[in-house]
C-alpha positions in Angstrom: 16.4 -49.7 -3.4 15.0 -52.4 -5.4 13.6 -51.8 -9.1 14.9 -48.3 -8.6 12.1 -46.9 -6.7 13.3 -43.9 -4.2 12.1 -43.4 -0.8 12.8 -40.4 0.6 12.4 -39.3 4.3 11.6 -35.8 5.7 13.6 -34.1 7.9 11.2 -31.0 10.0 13.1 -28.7 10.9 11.6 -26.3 13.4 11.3 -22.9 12.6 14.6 -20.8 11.2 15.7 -18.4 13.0 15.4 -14.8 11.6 17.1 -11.5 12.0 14.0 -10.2 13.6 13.8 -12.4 16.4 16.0 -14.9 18.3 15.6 -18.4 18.0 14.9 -20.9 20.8 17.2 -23.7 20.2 21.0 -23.0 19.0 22.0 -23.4 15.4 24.4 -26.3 16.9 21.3 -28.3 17.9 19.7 -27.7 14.7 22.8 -29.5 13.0 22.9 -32.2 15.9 19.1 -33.1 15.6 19.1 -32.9 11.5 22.7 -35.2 11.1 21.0 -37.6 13.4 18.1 -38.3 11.3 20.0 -38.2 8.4 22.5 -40.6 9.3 19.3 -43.0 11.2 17.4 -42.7 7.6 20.5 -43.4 5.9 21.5 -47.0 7.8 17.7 -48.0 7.4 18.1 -47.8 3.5 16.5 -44.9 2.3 17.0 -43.5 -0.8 17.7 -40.0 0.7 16.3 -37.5 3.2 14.2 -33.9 2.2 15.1 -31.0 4.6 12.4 -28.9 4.9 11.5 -25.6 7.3 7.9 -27.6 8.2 8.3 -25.2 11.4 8.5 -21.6 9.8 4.6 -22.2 9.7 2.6 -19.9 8.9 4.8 -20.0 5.4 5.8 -16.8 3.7 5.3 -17.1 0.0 9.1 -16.7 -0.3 12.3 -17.2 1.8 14.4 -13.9 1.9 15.9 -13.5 5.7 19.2 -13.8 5.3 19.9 -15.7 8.9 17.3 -18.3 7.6 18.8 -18.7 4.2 22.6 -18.9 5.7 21.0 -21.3 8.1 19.5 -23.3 5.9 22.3 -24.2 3.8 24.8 -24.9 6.8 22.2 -27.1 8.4 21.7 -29.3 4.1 25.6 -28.9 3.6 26.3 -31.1 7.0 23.1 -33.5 6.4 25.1 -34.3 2.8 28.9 -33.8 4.2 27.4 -37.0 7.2 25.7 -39.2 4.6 26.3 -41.3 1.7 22.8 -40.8 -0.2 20.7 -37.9 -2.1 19.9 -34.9 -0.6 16.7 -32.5 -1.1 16.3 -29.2 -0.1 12.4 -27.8 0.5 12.1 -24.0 1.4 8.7 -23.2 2.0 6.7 -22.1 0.7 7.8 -21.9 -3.0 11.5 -20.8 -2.5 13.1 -22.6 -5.3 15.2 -20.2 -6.7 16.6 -19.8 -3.1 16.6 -23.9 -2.4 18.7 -24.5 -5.7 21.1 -22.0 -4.7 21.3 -23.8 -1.2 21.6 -27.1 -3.1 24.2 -25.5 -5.2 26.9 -24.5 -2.2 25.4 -27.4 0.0 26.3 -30.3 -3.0 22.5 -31.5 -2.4 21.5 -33.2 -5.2 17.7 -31.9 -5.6 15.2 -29.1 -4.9 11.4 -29.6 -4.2 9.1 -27.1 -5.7 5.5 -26.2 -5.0 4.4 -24.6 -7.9 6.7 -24.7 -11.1 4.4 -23.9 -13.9 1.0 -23.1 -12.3 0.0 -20.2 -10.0 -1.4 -21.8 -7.0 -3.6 -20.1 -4.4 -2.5 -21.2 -0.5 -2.6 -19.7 2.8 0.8 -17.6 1.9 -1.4 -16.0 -1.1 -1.4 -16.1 -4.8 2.1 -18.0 -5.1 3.9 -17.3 -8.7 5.3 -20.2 -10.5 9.1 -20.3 -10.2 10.5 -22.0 -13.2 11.4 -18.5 -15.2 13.2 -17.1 -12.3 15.1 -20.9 -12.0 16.2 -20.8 -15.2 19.1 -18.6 -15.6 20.3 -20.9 -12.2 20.1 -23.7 -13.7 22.1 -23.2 -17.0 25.1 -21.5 -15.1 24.7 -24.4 -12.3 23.5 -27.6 -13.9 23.2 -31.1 -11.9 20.6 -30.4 -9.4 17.4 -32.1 -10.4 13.8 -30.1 -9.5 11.0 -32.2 -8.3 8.2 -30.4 -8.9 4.5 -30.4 -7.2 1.7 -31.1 -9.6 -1.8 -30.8 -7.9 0.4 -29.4 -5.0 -1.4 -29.6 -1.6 -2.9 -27.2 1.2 -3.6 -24.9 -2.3 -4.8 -24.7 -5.6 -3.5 -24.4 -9.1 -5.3 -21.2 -10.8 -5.2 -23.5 -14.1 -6.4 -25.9 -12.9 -9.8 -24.3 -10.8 -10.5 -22.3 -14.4 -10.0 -25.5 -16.2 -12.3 -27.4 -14.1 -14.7 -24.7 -13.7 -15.2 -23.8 -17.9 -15.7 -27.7 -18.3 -17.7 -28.6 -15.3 -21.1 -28.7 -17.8 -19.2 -31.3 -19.8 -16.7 -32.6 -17.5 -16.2 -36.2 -18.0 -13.1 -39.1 -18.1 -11.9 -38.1 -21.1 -11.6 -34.7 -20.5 -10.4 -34.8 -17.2 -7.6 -37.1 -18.4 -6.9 -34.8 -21.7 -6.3 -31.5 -19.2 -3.6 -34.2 -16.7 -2.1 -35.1 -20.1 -1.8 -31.8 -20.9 -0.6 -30.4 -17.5 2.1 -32.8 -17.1 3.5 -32.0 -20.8 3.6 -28.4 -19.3 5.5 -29.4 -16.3 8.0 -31.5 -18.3 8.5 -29.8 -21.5 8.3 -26.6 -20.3 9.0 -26.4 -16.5 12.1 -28.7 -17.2 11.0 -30.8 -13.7 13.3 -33.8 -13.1 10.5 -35.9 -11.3 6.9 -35.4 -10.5 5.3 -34.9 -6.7 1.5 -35.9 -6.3 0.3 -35.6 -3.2 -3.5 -35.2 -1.2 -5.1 -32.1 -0.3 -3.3 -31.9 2.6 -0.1 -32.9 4.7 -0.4 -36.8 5.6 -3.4 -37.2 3.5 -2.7 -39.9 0.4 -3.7 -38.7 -3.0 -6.5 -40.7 -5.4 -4.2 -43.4 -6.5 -6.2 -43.0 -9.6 -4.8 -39.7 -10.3 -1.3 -40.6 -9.7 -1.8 -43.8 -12.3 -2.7 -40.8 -14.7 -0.1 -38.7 -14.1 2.6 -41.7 -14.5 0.8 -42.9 -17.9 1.8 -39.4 -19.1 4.9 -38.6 -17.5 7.9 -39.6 -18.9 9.9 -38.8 -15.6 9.7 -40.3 -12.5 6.2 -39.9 -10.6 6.6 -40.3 -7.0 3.7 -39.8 -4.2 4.2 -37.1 -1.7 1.8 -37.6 1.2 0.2 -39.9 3.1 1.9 -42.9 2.3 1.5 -45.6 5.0 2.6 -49.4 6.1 -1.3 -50.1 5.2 -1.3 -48.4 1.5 2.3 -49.3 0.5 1.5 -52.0 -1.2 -1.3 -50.0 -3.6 1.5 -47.0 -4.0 4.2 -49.4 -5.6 1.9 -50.3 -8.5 1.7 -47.3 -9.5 4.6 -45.2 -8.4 8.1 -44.6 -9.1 8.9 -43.2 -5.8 7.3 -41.8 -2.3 7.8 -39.1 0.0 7.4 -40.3 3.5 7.4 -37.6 6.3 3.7 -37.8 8.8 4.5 -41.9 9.3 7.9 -41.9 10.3 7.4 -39.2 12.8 6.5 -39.7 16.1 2.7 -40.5 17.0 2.7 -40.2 13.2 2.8 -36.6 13.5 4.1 -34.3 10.9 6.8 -32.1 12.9 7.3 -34.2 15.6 10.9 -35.9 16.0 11.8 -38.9 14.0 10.8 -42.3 15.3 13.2 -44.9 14.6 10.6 -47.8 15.1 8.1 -46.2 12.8 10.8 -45.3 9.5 12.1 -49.1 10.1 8.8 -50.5 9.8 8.3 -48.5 6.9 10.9 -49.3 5.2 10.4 -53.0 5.8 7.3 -53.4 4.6 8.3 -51.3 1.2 11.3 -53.9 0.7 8.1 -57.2 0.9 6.7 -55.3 -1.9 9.1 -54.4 -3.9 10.6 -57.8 -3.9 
């Protein structure tokens, strides 16, 4: 991709199937249905693709099932071993300990993580951040990059709500940009993240492309926008961007969940490439 800029797409998997109940579809569909995407993603010119368990909703703070785990990695080891580009894995809803294991004995070259540094507060429950218990993973396995959530959405950060709270008498631009400066320091220096995630309050919803300007003056790893990103908004998101997550659009109807519409993620990508140009 021109300039460097990543686009990723989203692959929504339907829910895993558990050892407490028996799944709908067969795992061999799974694979068919995820490669397919992939490999459609992959000859449109994406950067990569993010497989994600979207359909496991309503979200368990953390992946344990064995049967979903196992699953899981079979289905991100053939979306890598059937495409030439980068591969994220996404276990909802803050799995990452489990996800970089995946990525480990997959070869997928990322993990997404909700909450890194910060205790958020979802519809899962008070979610513990998971860089401690990625840590010893990550020294004994190095080479898979973490691309971590800040102002992660459908929750939010216990930090953050205090911080906002304590200074609401007072809050003002300098102060609200002071706490971001200070938050993304937190994620990068001690978090270790690889990349940055800023997304809107909720799935397919853009974020204040103010607040993502502020996060990328800070950050000195790649920002990229993780929601709501559109044909009609592309242009804004580039300017201040290093990257975007693109799941709702390129579904179909512009659903999140739905199957992936070919039309939709070429049109997508198109209109990125006239403004990247």
């Amino acid at each position: 991709m021109t300039r460097g800029f990543e686009v990723f797409g989203v692959i929504h998997l339907p829910g895993l199937p558990r050892t407490s109940h028996v799944y709908k579809s067969s795992l061999d569909q799974l694979l068919e249905n995820a490669v397919l995407e992939a490999k459609t993603l992959s000859s449109l010119g994406y950067t990569g693709v993010i497989v994600e368990n979207y359909g496991d909703a309503p979200f368990e703070a953390r992946v344990q099932d064995p049967l979903a785990l196992s699953t899981m990695a079979i289905i991100v080891h053939e979306v890598v071993e059937n495409t030439g580009f980068k591969v994220g894995v996404n276990l909802l809803r803050n799995s990452g300990f489990e996800a970089y294991s995946i990525a480990v004995a997959s070869k997928a070259k990322f993990i997404r993580v909700n909450a890194l540094v910060e205790p958020i507060v979802s519809d899962s429950g008070v979610i513990e951040p998971d860089a401690s218990r990625l840590r010893s993973v990550r020294i004994n396995y190095p080479g898979v990059e973490v691309y971590a959530d800040i102002f992660v959405k459908h929750a939010t950060g216990l930090r953050t709500s205090l911080s906002l709270i304590e200074s609401s008498s007072i809050i003002s631009k300098a102060s609200t940009e002071d706490y971001v400066r200070e938050l993304v320091e937190e994620y990068v220096e001690r978090g270790k993240a690889d990349a940055l995630i800023v997304t809107g309050i909720k799935t397919g919803e853009a974020p204040p492309l103010n607040l993502v300007s502020l996060v990328k003056k800070y950050s000195p790893i790649p920002v990229l926008v993780g929601s709501g990103v559109t044909v009609e908004n592309i242009s804004k998101v580039v300017e201040v961007a290093d990257g975007v997550i693109v799941g709702s659009y390129i579904k179909r109807n512009g659903k999140a969940g739905n199957p992936l519409d070919t039309a939709r993620a070429e049109a997508f990508i198109k209109k990125l490439r006239e403004h990247l140009l």
